[in-house]
Residue frames as qw, qx, qy, qz and C-alpha x, y, z in Angstrom:
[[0.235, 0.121, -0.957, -0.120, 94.14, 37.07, 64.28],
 [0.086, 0.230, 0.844, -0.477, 91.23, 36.71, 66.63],
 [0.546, 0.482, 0.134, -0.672, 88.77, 38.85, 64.39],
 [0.363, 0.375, -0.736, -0.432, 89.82, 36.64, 61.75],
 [0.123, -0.038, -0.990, 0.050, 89.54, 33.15, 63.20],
 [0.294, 0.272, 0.288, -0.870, 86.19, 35.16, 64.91],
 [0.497, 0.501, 0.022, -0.708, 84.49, 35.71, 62.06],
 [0.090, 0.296, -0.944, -0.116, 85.49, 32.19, 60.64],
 [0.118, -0.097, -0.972, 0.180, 83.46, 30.68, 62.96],
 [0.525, 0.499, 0.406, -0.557, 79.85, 32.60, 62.72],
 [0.448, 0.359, -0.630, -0.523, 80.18, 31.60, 58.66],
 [0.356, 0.152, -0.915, -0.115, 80.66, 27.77, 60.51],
 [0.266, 0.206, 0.633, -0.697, 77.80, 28.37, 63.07],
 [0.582, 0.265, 0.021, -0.769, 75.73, 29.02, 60.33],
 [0.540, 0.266, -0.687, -0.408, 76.25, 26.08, 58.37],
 [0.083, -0.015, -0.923, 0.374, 76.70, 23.67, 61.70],
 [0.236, 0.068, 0.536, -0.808, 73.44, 25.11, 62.76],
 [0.644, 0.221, -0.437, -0.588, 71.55, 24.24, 59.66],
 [0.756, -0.014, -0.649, -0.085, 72.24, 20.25, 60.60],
 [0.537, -0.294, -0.753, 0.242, 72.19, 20.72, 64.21],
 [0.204, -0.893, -0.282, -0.286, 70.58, 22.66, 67.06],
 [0.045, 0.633, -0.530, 0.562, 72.67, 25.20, 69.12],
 [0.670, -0.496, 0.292, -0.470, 71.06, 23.43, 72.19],
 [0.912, -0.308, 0.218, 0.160, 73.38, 20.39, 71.52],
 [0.649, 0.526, 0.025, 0.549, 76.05, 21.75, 69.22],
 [0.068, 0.840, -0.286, 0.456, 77.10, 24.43, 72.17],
 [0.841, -0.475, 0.249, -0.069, 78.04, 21.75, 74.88],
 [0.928, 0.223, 0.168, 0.247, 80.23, 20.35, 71.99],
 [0.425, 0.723, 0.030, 0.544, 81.60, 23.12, 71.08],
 [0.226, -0.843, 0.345, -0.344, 82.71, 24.21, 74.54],
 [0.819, -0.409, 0.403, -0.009, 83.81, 21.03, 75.44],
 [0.759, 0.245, 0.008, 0.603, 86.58, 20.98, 72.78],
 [0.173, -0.888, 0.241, -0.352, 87.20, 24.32, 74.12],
 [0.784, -0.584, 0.199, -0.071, 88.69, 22.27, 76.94],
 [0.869, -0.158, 0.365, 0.295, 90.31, 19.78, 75.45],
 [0.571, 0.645, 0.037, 0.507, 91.64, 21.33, 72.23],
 [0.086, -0.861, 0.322, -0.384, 92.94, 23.85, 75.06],
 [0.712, -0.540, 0.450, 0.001, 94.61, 21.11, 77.81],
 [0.833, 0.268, 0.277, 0.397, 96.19, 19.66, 74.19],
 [0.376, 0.814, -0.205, 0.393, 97.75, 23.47, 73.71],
 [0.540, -0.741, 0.369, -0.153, 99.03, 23.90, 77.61],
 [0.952, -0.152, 0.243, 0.107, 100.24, 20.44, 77.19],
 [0.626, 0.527, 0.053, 0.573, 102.74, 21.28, 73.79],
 [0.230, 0.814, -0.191, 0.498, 103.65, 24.31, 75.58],
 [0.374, -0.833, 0.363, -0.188, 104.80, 23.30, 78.27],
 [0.857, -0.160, 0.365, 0.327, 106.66, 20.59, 76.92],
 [0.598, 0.625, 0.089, 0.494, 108.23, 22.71, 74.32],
 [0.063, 0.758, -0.418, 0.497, 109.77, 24.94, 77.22],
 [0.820, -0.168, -0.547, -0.010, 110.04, 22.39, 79.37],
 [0.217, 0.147, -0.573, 0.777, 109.16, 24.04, 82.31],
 [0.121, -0.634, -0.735, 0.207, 105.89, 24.81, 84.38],
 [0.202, 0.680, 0.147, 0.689, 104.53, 27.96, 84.75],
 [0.138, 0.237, -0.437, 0.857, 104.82, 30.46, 87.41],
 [0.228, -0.664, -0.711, -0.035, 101.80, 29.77, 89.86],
 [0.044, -0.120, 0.119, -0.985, 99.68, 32.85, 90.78],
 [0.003, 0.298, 0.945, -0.135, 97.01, 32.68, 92.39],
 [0.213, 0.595, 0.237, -0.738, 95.24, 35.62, 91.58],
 [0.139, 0.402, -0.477, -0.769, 95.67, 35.13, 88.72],
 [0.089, 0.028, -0.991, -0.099, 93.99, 31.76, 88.34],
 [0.212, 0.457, 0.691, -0.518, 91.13, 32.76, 90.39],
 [0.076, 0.533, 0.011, -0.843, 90.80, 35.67, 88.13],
 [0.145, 0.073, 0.917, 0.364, 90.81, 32.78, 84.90],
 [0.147, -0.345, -0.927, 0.017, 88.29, 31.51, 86.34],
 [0.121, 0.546, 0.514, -0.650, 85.85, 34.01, 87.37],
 [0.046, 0.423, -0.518, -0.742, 86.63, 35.59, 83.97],
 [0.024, -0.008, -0.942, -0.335, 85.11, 32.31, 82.50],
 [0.171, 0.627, 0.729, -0.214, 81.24, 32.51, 84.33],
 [0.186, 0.660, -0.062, -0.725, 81.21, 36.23, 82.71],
 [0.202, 0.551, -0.551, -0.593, 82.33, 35.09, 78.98],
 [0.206, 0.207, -0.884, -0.364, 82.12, 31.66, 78.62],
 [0.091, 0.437, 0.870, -0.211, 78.97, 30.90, 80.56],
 [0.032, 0.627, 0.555, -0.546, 76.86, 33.96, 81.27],
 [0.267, 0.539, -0.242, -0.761, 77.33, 36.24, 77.79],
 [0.130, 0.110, -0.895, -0.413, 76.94, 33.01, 75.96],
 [0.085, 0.551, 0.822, -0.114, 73.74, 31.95, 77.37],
 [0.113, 0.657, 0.253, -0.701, 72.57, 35.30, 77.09],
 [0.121, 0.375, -0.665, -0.634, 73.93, 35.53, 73.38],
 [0.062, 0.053, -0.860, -0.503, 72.26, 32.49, 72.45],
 [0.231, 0.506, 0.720, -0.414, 69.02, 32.92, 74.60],
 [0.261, 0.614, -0.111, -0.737, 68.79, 36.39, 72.40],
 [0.128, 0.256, -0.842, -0.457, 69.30, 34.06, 69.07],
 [0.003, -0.161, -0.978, -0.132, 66.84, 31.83, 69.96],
 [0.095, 0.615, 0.627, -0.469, 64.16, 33.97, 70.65],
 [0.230, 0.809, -0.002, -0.541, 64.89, 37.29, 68.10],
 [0.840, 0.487, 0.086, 0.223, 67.39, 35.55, 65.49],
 [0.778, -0.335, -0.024, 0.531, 70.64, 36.27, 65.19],
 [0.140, 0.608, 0.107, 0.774, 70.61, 39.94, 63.16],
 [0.330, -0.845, 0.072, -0.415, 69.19, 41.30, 66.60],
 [0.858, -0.450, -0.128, 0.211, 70.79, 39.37, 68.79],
 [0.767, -0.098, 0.059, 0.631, 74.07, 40.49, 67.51],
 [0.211, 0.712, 0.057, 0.667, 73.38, 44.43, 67.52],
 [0.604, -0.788, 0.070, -0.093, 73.73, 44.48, 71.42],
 [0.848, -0.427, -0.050, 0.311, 77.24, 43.67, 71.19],
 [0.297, 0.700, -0.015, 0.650, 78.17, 46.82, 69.63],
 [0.480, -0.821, -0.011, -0.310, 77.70, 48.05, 72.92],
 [0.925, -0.262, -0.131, 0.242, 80.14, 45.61, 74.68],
 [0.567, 0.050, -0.262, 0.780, 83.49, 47.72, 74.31],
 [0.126, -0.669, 0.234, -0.694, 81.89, 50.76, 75.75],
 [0.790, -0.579, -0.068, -0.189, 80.93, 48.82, 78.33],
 [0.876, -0.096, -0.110, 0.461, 84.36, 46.97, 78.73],
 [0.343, 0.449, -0.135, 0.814, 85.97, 50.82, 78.48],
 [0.395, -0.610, 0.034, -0.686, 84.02, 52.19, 81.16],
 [0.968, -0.186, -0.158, -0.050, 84.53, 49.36, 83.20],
 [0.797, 0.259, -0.118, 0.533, 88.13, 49.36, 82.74],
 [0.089, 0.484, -0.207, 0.846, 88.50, 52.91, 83.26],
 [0.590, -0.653, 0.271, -0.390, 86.69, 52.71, 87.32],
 [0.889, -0.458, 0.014, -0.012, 88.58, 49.08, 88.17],
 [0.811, -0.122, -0.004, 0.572, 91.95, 49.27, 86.61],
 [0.017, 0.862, -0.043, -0.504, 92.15, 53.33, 85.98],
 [0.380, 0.130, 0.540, 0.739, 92.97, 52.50, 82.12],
 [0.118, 0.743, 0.167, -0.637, 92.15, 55.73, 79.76],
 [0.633, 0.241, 0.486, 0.552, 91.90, 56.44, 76.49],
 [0.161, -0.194, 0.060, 0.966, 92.80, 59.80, 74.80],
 [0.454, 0.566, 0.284, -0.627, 89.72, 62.23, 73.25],
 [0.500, 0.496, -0.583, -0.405, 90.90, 61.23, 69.53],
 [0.135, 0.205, -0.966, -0.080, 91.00, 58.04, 70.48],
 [0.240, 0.508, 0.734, -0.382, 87.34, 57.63, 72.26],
 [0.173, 0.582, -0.186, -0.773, 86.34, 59.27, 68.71],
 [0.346, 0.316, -0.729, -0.498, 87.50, 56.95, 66.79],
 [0.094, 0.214, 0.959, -0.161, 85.57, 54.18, 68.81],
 [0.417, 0.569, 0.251, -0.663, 82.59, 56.42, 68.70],
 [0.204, 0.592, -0.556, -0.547, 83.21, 56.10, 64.75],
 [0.372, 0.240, -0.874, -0.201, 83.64, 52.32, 64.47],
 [0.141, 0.386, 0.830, -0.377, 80.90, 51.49, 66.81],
 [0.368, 0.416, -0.065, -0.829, 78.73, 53.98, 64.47],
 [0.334, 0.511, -0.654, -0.448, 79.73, 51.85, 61.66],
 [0.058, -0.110, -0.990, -0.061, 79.43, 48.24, 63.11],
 [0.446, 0.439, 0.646, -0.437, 75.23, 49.40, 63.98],
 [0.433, 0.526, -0.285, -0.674, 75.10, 50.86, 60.78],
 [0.302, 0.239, -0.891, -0.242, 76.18, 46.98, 59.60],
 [0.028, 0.086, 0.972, -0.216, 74.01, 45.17, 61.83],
 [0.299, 0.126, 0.221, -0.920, 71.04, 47.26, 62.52],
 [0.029, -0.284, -0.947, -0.148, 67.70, 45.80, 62.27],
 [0.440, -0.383, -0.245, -0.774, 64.14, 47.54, 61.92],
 [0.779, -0.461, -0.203, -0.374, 62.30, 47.03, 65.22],
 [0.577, 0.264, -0.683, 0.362, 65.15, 46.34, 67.35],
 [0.244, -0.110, -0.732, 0.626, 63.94, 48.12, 70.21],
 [0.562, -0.245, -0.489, -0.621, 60.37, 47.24, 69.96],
 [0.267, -0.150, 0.901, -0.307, 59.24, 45.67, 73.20],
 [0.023, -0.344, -0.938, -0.030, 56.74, 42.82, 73.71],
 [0.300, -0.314, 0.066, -0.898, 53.62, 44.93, 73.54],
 [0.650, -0.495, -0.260, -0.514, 50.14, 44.20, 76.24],
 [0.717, -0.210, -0.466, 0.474, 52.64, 43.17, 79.13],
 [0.554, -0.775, -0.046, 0.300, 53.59, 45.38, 81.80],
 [0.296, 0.903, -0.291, 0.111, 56.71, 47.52, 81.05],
 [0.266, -0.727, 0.618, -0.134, 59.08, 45.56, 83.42],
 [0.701, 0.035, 0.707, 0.090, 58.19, 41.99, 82.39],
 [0.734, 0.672, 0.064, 0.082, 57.85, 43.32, 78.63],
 [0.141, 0.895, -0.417, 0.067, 61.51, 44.81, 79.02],
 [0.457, -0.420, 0.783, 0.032, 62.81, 41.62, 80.87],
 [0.733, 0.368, 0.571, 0.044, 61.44, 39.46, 77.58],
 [0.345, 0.912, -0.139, -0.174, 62.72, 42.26, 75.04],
 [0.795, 0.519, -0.093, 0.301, 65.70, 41.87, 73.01],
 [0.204, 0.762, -0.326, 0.520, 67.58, 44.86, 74.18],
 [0.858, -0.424, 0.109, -0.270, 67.16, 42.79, 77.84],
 [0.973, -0.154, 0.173, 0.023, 68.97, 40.15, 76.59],
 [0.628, 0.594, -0.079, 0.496, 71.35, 41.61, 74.10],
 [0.015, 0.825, -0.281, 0.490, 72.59, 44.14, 76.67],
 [0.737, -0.528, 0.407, -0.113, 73.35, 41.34, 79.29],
 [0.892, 0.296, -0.035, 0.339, 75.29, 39.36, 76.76],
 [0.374, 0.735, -0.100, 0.557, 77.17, 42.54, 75.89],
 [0.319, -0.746, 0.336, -0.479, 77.62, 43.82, 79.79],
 [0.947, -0.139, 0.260, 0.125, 79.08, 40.00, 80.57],
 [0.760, 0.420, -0.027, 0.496, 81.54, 39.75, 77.63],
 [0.021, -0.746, 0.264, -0.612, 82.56, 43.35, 79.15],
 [0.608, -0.671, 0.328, -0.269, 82.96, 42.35, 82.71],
 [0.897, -0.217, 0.261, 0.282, 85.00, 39.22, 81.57],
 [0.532, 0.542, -0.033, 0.649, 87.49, 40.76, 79.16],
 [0.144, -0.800, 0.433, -0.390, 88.23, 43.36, 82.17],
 [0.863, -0.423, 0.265, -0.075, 88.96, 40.37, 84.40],
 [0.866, 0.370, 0.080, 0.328, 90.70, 38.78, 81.54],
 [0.369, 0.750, -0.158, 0.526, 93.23, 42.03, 81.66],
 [0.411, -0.713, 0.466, -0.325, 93.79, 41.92, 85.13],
 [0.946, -0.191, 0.258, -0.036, 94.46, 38.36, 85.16],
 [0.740, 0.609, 0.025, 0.285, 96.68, 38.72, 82.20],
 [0.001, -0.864, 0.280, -0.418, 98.40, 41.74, 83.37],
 [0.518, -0.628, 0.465, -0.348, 99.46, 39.86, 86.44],
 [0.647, -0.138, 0.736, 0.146, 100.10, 36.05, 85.14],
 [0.362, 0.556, -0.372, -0.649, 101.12, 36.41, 81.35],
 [0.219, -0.002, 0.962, 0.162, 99.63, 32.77, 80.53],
 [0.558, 0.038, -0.230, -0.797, 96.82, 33.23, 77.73],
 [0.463, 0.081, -0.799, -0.375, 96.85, 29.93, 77.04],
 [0.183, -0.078, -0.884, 0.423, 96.25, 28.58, 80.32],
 [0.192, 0.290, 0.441, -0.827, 93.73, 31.28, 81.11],
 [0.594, 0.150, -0.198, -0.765, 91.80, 30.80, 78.45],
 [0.431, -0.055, -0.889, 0.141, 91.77, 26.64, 79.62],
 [0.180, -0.100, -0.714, 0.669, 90.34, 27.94, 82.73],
 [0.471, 0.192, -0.034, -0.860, 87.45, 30.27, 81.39],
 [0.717, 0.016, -0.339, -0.609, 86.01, 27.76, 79.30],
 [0.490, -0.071, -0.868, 0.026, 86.30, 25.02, 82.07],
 [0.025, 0.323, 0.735, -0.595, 84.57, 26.66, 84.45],
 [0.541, 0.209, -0.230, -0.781, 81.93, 28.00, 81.63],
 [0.594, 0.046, -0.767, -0.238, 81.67, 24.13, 80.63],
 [0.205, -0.225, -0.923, 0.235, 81.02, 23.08, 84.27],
 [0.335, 0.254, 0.338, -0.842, 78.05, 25.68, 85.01],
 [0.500, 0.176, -0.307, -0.791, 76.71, 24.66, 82.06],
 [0.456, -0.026, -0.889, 0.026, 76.65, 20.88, 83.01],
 [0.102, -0.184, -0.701, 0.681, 75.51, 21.81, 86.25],
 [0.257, 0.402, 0.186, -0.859, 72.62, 24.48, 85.36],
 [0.195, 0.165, -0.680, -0.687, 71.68, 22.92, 82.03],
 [0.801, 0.178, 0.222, -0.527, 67.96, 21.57, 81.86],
 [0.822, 0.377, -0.317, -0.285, 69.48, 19.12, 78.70],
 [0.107, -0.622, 0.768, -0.114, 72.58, 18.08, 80.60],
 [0.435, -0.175, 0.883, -0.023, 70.78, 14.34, 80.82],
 [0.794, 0.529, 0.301, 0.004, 69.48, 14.19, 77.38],
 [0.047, 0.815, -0.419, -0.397, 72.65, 15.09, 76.28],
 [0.142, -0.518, 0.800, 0.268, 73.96, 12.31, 75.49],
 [0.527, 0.553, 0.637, -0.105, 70.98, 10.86, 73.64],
 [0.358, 0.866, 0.025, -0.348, 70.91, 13.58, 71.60],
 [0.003, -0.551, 0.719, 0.424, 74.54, 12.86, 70.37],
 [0.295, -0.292, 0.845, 0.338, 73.81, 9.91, 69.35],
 [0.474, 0.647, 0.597, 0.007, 70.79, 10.69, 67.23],
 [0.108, 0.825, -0.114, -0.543, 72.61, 13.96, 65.87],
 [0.592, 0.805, -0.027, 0.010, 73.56, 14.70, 62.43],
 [0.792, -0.238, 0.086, 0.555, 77.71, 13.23, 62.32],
 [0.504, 0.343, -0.007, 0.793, 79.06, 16.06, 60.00],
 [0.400, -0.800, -0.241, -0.378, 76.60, 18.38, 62.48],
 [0.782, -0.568, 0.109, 0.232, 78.91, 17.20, 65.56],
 [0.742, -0.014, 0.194, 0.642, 81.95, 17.36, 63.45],
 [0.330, 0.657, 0.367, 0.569, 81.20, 20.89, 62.60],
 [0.467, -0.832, 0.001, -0.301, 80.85, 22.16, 66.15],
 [0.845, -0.323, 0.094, 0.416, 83.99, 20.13, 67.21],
 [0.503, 0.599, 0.203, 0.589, 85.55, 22.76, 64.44],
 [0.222, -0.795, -0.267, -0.498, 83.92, 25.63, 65.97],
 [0.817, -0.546, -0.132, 0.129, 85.52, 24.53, 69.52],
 [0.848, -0.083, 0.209, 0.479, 88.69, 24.96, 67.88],
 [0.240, 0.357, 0.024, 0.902, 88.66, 28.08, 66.44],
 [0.321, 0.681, -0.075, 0.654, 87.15, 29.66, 68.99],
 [0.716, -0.658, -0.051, 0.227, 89.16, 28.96, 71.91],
 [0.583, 0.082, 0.058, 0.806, 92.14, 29.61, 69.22],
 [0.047, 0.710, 0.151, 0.686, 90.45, 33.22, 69.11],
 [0.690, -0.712, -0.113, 0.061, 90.16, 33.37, 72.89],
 [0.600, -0.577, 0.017, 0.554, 93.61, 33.12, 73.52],
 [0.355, 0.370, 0.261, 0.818, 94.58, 35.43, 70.63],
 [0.182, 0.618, -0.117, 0.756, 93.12, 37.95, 72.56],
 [0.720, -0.648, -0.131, 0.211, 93.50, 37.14, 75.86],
 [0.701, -0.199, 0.050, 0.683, 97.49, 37.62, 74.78],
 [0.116, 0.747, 0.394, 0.523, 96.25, 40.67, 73.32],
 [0.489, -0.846, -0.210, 0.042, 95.34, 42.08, 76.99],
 [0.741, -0.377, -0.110, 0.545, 98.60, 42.13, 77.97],
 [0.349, 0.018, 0.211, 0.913, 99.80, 44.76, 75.42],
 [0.099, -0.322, -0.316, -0.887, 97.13, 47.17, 74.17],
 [0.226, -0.146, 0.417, -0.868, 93.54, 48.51, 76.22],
 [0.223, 0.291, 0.916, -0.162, 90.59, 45.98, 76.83],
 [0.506, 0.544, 0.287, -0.605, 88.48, 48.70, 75.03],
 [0.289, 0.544, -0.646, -0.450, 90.69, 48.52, 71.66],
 [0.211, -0.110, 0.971, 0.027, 90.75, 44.69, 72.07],
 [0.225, 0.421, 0.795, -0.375, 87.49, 44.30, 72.55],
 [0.284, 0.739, -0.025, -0.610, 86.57, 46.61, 70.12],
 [0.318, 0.353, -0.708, -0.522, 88.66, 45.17, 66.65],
 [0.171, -0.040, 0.983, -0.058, 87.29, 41.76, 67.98],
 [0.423, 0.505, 0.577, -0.482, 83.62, 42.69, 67.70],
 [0.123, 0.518, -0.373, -0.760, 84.41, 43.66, 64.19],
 [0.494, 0.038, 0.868, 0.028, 83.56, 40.05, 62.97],
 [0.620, 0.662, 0.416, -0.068, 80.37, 41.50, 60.48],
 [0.397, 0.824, -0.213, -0.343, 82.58, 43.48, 58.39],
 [0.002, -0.444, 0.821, 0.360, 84.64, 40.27, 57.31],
 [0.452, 0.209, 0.855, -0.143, 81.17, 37.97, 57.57],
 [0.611, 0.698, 0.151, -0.342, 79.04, 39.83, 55.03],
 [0.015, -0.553, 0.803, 0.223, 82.06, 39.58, 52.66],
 [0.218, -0.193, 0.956, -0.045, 82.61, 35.78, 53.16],
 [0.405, 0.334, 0.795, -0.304, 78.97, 35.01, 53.62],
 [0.449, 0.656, -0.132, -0.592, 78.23, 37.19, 50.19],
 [0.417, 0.478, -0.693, -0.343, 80.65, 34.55, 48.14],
 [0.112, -0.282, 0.933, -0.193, 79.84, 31.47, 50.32],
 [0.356, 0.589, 0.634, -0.353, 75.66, 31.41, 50.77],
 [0.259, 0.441, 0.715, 0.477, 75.43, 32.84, 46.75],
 [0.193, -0.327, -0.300, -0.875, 74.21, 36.35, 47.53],
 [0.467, -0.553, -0.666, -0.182, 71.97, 35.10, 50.35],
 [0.346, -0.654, -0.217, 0.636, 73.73, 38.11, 52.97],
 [0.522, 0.544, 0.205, 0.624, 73.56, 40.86, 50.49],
 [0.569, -0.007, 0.001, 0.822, 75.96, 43.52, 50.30],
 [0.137, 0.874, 0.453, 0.113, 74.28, 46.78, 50.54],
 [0.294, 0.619, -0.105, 0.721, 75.51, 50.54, 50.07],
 [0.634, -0.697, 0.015, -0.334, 74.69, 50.68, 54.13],
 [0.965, -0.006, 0.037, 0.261, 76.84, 47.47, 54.61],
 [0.684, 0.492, 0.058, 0.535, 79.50, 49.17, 52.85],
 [0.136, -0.837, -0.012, -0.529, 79.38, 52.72, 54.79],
 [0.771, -0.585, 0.151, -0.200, 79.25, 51.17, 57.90],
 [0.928, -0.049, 0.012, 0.369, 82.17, 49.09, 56.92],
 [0.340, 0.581, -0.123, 0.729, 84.47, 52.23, 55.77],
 [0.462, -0.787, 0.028, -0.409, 83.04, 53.70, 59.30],
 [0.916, -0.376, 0.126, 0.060, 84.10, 50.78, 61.48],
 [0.862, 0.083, 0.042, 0.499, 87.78, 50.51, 59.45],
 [0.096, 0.777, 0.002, 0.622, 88.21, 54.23, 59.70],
 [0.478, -0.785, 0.196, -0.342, 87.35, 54.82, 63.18],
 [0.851, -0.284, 0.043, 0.441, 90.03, 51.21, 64.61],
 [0.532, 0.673, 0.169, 0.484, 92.32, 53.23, 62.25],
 [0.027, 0.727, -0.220, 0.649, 92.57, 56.56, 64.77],
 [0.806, -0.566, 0.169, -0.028, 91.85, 54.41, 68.17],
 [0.870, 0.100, -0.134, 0.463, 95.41, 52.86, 66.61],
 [0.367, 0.551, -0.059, 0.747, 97.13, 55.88, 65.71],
 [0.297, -0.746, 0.128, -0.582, 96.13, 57.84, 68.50],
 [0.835, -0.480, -0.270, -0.001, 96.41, 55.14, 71.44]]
């Protein structure tokens, strides 16, 4: 459900983005995070009409969970977007479940079998094969090597990707210990939503900006808010059952249902290519044995 609702919502980025800029359309979007999340907590805890169990590790864990994912891989994500476009930006996060497996496997001693670290090997083949871009890891050229490398794509893409990984392990320990997605994924993107108020250069033209913005522009990112915090907790609740690499892994799948979509939606304007295609058979092949084998 989360690679679904996922891959929903880069189709509606693209379109939102067309009538507004990310640099007010991601405040919006994280700030129905919030609320569209304190309106689920709310229904659910009046439909069992009870509180939840308080943990405090866990909570902390929410929250810490949140500067990794919802602040720090996003900014990174969208710094990379704004600077390379979003075809590079979004081949560094192939990377993101090894990270999140390696990770996993020194803080919480999770493992995955040799057929199973195969088949990731496989479907991470498969999703660069989809994304890949000519010149990805090209640096800036007449700069130093360390300031060309901190200005470089692979810079930025690989901090997105090594964030999203450090919060999805949190996310599993937090989980693992206080089974509340819903809550926890309330908590990530409110403490992603106050750094960003805090730290934000635009934070006091923000609200200018709304009210010169494009209405179906605002109403498009308010969308976007909504589906994906509903993907958040769809695999936060994930965590609980299966391995933060696997998760983290089907989630990243997203291009092999966007090209698709975006092939019948934009007219042919993502075309389908016999690469495209490979890479897709790769990527559904290799989840395939990480299942079977896990």
């Amino acid at each position: 459900m989360a690679l679904v609702v996922f891959s929903a919502n880069v189709i509606l980025t693209k379109i939102a983005s067309a009538r507004l800029s990310l640099d007010t359309g991601f405040p919006i979007s994280v700030s129905v995070n919030v609320l569209f999340c304190l309106m689920l907590v709310g229904v659910e805890l009046w439909a069992r009409k009870e509180g939840p169990h308080w943990n405090t590790y866990g909570f902390c864990i929410f929250l810490v969970s949140g500067v990794f994912s919802t602040w720090l891989g996003r900014w990174f994500f969208f710094e990379a977007i704004v600077r390379f476009g979003p075809e590079k930006a979004s081949v560094f996060q192939v990377s993101s479940p090894v990270f999140a497996v390696m990770i996993a496997w020194v803080a919480l001693g999770e493992r995955l079998t040799v057929t199973a670290m195969g088949g990731m090997v496989l479907a991470l083949s498969g999703l660069m094969l989809v994304v890949y871009v000519p010149g990805i890891f090209r640096m800036p050229s007449r700069m130093p090597w360390a300031t060309s490398f901190m200005r470089s794509s692979v810079c930025l893409g690989l901090g997105s990707s090594f964030a999203y990984a450090i919060g999805n392990v949190l996310r599993t320990s937090a989980i693992r210990s206080w089974n509340e997605p819903i809550i926890g994924a309330l908590l990530g993107a409110a403490a992603g939503l106050a750094l960003h108020v805090v730290l934000s250069t635009n934070t006091s033209n923000f609200l200018g900006s709304i009210r010169a913005a494009d209405r179906k522009g605002i109403a498009l990112y308010m969308i976007s808010g909504v589906l994906t915090i509903s993907a958040q907790i769809c695999a936060i609740a994930s965590l609980h059952f299966i391995p933060v690499g696997l998760s983290s892994l089907i989630t990243l799948c997203s291009p092999v249902l966007v090209f698709p979509f975006s092939y019948w939606v934009f007219k042919n304007s993502e075309a389908i290519t016999f690469r495209i295609v490979t890479g897709s058979i790769f990527v559904l092949t290799g989840i395939a044995i990480v299942v079977i084998a896990r």
